[in-house]
Backbone of each chain as nested JSON, in Angstrom:
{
  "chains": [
    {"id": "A", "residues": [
      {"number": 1, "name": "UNK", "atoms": {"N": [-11.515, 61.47, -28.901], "CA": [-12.763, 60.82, -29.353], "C": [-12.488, 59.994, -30.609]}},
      {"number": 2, "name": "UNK", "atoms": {"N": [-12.395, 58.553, -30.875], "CA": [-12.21, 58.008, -31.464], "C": [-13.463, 57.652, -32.239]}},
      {"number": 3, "name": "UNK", "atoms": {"N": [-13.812, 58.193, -33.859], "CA": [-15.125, 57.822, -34.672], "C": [-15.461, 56.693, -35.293]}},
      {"number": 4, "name": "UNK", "atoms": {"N": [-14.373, 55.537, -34.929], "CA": [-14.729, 54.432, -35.533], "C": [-16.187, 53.838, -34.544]}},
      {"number": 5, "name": "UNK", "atoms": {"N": [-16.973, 53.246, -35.643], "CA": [-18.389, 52.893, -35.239], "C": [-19.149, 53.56, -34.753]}},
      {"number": 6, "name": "UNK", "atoms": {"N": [-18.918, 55.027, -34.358], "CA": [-19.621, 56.142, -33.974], "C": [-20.621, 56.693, -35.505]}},
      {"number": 7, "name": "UNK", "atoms": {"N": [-21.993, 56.939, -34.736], "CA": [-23.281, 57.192, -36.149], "C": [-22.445, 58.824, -35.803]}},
      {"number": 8, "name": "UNK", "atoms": {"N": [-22.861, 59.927, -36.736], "CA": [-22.237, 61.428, -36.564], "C": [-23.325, 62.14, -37.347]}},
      {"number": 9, "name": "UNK", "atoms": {"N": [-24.007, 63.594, -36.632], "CA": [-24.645, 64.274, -37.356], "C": [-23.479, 65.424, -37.628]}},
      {"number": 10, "name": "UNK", "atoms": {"N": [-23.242, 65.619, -38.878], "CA": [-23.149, 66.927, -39.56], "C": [-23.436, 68.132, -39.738]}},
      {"number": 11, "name": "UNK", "atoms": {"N": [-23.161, 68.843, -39.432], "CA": [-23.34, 70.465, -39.915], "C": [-22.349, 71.297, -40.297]}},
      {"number": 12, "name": "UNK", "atoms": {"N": [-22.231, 71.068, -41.907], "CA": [-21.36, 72.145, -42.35], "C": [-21.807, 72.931, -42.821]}},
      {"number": 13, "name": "UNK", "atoms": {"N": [-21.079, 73.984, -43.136], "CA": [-21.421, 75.217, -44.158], "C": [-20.432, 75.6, -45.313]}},
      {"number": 14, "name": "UNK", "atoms": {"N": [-21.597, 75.999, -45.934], "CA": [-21.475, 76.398, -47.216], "C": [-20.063, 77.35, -47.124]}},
      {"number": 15, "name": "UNK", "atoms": {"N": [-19.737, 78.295, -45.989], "CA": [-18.277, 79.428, -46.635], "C": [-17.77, 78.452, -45.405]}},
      {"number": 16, "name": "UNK", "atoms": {"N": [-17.757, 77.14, -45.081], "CA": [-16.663, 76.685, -43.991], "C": [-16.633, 75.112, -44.743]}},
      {"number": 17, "name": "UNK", "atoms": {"N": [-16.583, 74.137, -44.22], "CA": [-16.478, 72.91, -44.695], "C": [-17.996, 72.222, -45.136]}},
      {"number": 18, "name": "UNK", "atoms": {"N": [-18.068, 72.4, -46.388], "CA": [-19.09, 71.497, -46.476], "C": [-20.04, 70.297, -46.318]}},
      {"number": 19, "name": "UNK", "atoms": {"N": [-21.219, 69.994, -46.018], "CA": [-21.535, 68.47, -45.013], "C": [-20.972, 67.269, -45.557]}},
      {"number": 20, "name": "UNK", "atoms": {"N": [-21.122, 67.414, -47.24], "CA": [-20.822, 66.076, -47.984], "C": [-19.665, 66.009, -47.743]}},
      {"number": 21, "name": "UNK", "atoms": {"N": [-18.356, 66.864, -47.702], "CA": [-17.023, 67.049, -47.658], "C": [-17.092, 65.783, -46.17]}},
      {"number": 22, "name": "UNK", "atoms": {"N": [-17.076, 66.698, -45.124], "CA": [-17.233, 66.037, -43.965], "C": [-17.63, 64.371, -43.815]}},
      {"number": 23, "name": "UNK", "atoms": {"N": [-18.341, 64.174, -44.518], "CA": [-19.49, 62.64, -44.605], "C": [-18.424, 61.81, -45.217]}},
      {"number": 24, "name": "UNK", "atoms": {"N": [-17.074, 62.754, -46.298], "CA": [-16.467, 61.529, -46.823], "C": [-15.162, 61.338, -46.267]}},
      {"number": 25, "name": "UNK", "atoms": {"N": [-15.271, 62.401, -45.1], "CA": [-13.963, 62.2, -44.117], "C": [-14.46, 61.191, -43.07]}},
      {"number": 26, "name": "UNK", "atoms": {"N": [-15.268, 61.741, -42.304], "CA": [-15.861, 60.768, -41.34], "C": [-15.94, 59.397, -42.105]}},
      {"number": 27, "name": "UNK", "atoms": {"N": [-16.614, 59.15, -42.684], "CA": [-16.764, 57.617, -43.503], "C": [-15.007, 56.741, -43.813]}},
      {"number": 28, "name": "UNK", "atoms": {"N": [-14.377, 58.239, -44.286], "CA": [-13.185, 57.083, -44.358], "C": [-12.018, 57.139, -42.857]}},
      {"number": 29, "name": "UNK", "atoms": {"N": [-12.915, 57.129, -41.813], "CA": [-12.462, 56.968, -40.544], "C": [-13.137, 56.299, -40.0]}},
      {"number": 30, "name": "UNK", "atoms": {"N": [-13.905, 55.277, -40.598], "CA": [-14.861, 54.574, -39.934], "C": [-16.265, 54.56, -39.166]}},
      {"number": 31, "name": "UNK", "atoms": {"N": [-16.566, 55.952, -39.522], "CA": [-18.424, 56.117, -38.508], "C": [-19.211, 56.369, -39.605]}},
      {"number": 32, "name": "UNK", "atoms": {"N": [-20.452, 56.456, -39.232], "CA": [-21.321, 56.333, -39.671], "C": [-22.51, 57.473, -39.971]}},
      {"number": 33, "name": "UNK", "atoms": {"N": [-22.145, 58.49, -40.536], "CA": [-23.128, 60.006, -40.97], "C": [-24.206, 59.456, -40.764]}},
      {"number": 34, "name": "UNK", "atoms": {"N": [-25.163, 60.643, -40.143], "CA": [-26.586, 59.855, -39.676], "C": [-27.19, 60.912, -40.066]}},
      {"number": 35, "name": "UNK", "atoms": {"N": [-26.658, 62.264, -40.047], "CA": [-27.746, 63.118, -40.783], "C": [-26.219, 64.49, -41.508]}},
      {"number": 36, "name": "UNK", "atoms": {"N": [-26.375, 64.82, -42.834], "CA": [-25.845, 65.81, -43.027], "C": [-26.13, 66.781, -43.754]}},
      {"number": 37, "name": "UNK", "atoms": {"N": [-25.893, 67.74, -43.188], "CA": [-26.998, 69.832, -43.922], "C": [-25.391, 69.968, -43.784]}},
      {"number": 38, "name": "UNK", "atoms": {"N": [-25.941, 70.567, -44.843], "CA": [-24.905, 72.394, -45.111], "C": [-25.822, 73.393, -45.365]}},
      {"number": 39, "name": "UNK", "atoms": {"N": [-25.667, 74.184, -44.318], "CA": [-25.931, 75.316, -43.812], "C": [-25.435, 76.794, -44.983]}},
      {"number": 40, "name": "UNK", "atoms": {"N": [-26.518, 77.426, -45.266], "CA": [-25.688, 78.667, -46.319], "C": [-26.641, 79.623, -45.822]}},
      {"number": 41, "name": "UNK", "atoms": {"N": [-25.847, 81.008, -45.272], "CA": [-26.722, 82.214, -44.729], "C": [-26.129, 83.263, -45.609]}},
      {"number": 42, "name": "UNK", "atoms": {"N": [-26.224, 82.876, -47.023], "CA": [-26.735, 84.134, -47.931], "C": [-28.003, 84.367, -47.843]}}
    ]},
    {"id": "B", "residues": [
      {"number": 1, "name": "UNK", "atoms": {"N": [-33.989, 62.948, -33.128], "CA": [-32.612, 61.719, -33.79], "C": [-32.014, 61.355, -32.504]}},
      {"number": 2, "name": "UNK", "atoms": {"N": [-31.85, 62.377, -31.032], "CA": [-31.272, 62.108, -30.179], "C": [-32.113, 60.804, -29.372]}},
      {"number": 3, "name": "UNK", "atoms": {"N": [-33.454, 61.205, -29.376], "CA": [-34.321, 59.382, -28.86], "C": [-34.495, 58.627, -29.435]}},
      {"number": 4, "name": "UNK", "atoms": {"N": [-34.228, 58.635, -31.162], "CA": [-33.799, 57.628, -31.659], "C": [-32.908, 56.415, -31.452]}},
      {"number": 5, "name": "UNK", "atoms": {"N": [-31.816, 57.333, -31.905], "CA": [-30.507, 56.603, -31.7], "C": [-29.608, 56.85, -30.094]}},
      {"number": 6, "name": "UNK", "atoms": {"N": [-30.147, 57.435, -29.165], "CA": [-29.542, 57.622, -28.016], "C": [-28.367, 58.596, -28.385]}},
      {"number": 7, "name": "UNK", "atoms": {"N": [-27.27, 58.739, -27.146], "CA": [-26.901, 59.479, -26.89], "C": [-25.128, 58.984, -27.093]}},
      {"number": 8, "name": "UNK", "atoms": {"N": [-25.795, 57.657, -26.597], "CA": [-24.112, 57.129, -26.401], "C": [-23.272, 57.071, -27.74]}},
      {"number": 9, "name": "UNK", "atoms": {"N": [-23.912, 56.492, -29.075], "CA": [-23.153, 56.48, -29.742], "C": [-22.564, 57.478, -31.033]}},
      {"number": 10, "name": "UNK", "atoms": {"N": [-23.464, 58.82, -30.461], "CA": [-23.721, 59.918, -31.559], "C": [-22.424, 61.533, -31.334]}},
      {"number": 11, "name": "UNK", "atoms": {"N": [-22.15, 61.357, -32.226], "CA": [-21.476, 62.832, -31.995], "C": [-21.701, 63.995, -33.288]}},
      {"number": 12, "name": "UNK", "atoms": {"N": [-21.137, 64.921, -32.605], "CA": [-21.637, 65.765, -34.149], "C": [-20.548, 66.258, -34.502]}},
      {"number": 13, "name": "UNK", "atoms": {"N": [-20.42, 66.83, -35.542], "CA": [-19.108, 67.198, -36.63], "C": [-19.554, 68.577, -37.069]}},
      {"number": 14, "name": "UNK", "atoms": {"N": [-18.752, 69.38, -36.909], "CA": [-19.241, 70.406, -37.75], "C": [-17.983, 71.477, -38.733]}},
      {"number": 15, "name": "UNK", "atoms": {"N": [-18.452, 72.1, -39.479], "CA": [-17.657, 72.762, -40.453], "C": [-17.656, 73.992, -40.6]}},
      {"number": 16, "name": "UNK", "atoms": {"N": [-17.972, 74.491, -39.401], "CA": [-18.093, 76.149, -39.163], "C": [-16.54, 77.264, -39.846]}},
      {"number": 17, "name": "UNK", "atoms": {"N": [-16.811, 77.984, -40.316], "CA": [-16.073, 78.353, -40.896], "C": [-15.025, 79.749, -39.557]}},
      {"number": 18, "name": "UNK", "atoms": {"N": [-15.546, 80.132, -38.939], "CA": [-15.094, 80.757, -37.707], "C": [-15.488, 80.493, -36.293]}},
      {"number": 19, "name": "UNK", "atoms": {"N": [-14.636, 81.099, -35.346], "CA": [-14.476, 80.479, -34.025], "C": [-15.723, 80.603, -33.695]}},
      {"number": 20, "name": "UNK", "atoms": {"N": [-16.841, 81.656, -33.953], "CA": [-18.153, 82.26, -33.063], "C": [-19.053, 81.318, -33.751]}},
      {"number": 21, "name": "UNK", "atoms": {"N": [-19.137, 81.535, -34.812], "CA": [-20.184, 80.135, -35.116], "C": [-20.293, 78.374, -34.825]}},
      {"number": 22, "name": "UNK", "atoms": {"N": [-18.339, 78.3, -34.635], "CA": [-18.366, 77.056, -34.17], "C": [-18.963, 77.109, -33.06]}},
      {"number": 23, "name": "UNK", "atoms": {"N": [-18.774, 78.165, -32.232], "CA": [-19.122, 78.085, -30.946], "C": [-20.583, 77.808, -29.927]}},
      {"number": 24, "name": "UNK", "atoms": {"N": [-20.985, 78.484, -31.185], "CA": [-22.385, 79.021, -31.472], "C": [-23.379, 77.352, -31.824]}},
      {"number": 25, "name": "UNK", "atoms": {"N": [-22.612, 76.448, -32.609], "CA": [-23.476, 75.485, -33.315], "C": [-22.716, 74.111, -31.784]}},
      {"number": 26, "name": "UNK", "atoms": {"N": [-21.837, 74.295, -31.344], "CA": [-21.609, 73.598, -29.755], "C": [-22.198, 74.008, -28.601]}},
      {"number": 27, "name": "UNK", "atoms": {"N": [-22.412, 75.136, -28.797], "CA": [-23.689, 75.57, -27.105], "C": [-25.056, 74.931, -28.129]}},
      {"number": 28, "name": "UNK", "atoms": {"N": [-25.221, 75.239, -28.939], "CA": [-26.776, 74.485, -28.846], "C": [-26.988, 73.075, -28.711]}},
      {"number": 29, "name": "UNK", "atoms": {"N": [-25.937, 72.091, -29.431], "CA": [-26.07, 70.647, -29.482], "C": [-25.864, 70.232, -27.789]}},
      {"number": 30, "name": "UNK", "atoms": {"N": [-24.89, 70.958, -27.398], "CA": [-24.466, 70.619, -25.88], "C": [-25.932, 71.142, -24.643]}},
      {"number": 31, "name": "UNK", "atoms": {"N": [-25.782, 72.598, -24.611], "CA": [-26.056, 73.048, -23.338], "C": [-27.773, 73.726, -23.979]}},
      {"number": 32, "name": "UNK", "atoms": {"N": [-28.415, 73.391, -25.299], "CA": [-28.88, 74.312, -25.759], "C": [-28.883, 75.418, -26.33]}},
      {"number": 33, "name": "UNK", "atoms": {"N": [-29.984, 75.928, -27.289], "CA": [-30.009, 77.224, -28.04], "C": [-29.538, 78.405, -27.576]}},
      {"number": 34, "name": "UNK", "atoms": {"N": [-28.713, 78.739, -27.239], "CA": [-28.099, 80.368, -25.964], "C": [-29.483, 81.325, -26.329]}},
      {"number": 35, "name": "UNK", "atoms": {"N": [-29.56, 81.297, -27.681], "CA": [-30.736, 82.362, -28.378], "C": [-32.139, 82.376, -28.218]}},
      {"number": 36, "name": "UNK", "atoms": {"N": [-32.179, 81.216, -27.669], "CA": [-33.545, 80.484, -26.97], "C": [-34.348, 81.134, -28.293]}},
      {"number": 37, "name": "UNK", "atoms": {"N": [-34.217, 80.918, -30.014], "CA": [-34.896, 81.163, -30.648], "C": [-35.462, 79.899, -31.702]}},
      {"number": 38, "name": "UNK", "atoms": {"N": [-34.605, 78.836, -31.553], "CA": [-35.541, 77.761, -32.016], "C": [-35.445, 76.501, -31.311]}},
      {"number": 39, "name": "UNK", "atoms": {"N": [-36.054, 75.287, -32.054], "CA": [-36.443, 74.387, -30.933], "C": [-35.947, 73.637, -30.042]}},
      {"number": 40, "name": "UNK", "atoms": {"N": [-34.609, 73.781, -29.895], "CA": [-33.341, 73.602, -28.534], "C": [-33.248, 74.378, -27.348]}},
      {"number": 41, "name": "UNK", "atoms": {"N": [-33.971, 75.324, -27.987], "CA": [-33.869, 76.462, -26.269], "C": [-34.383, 75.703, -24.951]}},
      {"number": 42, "name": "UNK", "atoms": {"N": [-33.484, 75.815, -24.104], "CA": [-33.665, 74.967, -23.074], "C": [-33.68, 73.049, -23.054]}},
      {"number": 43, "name": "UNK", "atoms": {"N": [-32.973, 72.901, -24.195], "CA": [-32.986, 71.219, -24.266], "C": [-31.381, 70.856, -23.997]}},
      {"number": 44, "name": "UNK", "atoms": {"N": [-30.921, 70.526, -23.239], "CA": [-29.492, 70.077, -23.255], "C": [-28.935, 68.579, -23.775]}},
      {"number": 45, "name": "UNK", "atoms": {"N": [-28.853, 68.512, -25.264], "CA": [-28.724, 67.015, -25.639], "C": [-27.184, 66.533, -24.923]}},
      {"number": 46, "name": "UNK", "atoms": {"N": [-26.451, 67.287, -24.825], "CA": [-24.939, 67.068, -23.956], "C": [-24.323, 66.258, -25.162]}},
      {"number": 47, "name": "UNK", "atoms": {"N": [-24.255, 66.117, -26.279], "CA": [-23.443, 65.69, -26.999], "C": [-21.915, 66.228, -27.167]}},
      {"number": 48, "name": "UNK", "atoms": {"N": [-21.369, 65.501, -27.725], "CA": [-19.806, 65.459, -27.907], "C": [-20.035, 65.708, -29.413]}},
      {"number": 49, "name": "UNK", "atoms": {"N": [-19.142, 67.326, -29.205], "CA": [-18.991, 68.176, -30.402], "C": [-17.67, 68.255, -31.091]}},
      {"number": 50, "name": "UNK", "atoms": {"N": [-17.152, 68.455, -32.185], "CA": [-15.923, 68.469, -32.668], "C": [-16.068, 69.254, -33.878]}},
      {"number": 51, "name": "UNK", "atoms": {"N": [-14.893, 70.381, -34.477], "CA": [-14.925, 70.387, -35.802], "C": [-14.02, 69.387, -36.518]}},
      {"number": 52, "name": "UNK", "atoms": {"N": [-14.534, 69.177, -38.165], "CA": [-13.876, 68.65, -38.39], "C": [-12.197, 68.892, -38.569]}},
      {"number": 53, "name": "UNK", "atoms": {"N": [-11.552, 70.101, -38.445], "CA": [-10.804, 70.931, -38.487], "C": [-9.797, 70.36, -37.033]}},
      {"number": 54, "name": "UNK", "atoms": {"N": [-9.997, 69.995, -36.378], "CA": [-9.301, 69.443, -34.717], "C": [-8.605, 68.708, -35.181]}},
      {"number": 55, "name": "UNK", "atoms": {"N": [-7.153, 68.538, -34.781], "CA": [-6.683, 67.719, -34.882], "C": [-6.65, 66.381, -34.702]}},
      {"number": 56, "name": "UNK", "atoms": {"N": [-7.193, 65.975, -33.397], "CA": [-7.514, 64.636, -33.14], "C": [-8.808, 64.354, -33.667]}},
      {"number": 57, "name": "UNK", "atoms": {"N": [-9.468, 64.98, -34.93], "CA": [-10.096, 63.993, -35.588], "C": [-9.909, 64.318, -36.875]}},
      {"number": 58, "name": "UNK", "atoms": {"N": [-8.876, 65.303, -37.364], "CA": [-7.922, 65.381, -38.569], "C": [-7.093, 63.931, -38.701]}},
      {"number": 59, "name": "UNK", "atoms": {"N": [-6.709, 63.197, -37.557], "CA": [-5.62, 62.375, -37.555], "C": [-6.312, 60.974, -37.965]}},
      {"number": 60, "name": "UNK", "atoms": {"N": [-7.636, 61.045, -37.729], "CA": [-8.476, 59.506, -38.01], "C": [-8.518, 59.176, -39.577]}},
      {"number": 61, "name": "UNK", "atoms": {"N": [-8.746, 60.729, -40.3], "CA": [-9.122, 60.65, -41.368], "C": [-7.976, 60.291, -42.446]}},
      {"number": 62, "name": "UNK", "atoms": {"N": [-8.59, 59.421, -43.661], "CA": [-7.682, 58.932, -44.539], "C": [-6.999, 60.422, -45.178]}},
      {"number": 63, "name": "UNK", "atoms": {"N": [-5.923, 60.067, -45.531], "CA": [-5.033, 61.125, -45.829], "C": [-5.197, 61.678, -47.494]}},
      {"number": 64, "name": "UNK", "atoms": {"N": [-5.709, 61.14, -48.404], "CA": [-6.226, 61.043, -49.465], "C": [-7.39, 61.456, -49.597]}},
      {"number": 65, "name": "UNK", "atoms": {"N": [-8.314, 61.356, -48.827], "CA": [-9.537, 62.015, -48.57], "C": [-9.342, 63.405, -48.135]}},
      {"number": 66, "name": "UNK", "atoms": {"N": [-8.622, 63.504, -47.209], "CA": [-8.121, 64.899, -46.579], "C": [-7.926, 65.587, -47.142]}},
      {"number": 67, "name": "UNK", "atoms": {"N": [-6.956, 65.27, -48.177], "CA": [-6.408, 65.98, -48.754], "C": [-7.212, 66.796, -50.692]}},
      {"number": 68, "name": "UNK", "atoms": {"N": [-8.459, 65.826, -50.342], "CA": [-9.306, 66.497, -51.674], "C": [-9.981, 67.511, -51.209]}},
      {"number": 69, "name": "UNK", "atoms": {"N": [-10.753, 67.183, -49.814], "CA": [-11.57, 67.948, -48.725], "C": [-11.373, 68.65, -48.743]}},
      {"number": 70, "name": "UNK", "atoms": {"N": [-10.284, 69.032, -47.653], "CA": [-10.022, 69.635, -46.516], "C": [-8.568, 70.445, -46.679]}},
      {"number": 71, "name": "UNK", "atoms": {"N": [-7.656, 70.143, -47.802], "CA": [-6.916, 70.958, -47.532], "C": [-6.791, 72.603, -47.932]}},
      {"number": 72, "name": "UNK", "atoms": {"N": [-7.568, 73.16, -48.455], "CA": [-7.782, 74.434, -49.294], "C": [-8.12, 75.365, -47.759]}},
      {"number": 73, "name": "UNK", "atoms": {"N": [-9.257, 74.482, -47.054], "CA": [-9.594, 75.211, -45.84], "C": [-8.903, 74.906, -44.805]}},
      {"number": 74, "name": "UNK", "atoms": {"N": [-8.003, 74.03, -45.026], "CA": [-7.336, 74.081, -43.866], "C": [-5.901, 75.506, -43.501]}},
      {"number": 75, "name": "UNK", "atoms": {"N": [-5.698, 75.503, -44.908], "CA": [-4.963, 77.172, -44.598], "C": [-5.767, 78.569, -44.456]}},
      {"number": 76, "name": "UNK", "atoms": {"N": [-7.336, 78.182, -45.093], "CA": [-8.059, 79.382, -44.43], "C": [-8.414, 79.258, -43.572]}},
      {"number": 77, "name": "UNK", "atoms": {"N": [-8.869, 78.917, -42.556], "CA": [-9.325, 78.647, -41.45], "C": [-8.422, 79.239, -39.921]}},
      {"number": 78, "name": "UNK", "atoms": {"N": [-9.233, 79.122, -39.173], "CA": [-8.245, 79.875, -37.603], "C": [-8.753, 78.615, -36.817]}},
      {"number": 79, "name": "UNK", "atoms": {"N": [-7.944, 77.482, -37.086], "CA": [-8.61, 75.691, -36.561], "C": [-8.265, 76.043, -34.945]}},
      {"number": 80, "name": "UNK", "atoms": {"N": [-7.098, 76.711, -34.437], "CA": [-6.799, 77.055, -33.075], "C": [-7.794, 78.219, -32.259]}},
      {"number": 81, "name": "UNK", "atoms": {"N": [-8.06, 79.103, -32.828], "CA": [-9.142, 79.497, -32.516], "C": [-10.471, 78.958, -32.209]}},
      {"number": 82, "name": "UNK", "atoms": {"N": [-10.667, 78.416, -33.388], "CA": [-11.908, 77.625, -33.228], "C": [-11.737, 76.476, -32.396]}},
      {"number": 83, "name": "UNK", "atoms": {"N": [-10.866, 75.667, -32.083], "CA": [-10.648, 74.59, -30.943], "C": [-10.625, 75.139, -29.908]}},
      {"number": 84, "name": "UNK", "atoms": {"N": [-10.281, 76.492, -29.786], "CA": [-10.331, 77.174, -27.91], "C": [-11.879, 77.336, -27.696]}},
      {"number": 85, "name": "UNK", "atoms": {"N": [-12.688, 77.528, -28.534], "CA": [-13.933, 78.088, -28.534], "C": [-14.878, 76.6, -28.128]}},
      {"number": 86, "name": "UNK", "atoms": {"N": [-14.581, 75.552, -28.988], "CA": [-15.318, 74.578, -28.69], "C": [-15.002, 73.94, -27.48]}},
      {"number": 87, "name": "UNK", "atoms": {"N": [-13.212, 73.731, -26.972], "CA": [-12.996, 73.588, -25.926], "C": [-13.403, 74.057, -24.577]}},
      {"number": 88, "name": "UNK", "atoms": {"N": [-14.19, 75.831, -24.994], "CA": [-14.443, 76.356, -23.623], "C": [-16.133, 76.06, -23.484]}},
      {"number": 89, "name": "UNK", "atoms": {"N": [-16.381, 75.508, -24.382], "CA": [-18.1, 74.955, -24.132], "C": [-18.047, 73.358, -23.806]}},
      {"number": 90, "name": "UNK", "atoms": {"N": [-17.065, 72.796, -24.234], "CA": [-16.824, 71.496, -23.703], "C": [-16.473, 71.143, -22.241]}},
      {"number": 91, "name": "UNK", "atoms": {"N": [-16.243, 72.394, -21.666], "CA": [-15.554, 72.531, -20.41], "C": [-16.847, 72.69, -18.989]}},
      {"number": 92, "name": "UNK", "atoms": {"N": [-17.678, 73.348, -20.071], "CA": [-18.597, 73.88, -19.413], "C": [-19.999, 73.464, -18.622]}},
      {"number": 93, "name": "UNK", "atoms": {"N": [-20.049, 73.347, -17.35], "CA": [-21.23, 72.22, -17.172], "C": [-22.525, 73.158, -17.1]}},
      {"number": 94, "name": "UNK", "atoms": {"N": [-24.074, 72.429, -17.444], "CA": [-24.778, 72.696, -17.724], "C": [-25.349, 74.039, -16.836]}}
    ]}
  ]
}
């Protein structure tokens, strides 16, 4: 699956990879975050 | 967001920290809520799921970025585990 020009919803978590973390990987691979949560079940 | 923006050009990413939750957050985007306890139960958006943790979308990402991210969890993590898990819901038809 190649993410260039692909929009991407997010869901990270808080004890796994965080959403913003994610948003600035995806972004510097070319797509486009369209929605991102991090998830925390303390 | 899925009749928003359709279907074709959306995928989801996720950062689950073990295999059952990855697994867990790919049956709902894909096939629906398994738990039929919130508002996906019974909706099958069929999206194309990935963690960010997979290799083939470890390999897109700038290496400099990666490496502020992602590398701390990338030695905690069970990324092979968790790729069998998403793989066996990817496999799976509705």
């Amino acid at each position: 699956m190649e993410l260039k020009g692909k929009k991407v919803i997010i869901l990270g978590e808080r004890d796994g990879i965080q959403g913003q973390a994610i948003a600035e990987c995806v972004k510097s691979a070319g797509a486009e975050p369209l929605l991102v949560q991090t998830q925390c079940f303390v | 967001m899925v009749e928003q923006n359709g279907k074709d050009n959306l995928v989801v990413i996720i950062g689950a920290p073990d295999a059952d939750s990855a697994e867990l957050y790919a049956e709902t985007v894909t096939h629906g809520d398994p738990t039929w306890a919130g508002p996906l139960a019974g909706v099958a958006l069929e999206l194309p799921v990935f963690h960010i943790m997979e290799p083939e979308i470890m390999a897109q990402i700038d290496p400099a970025i990666r490496k502020e991210h992602l590398s701390i969890m990338e030695i905690a993590l069970d990324v092979e585990k968790i790729a069998q898990g998403l793989n066996r819901v990817r496999k799976q038809k509705p």
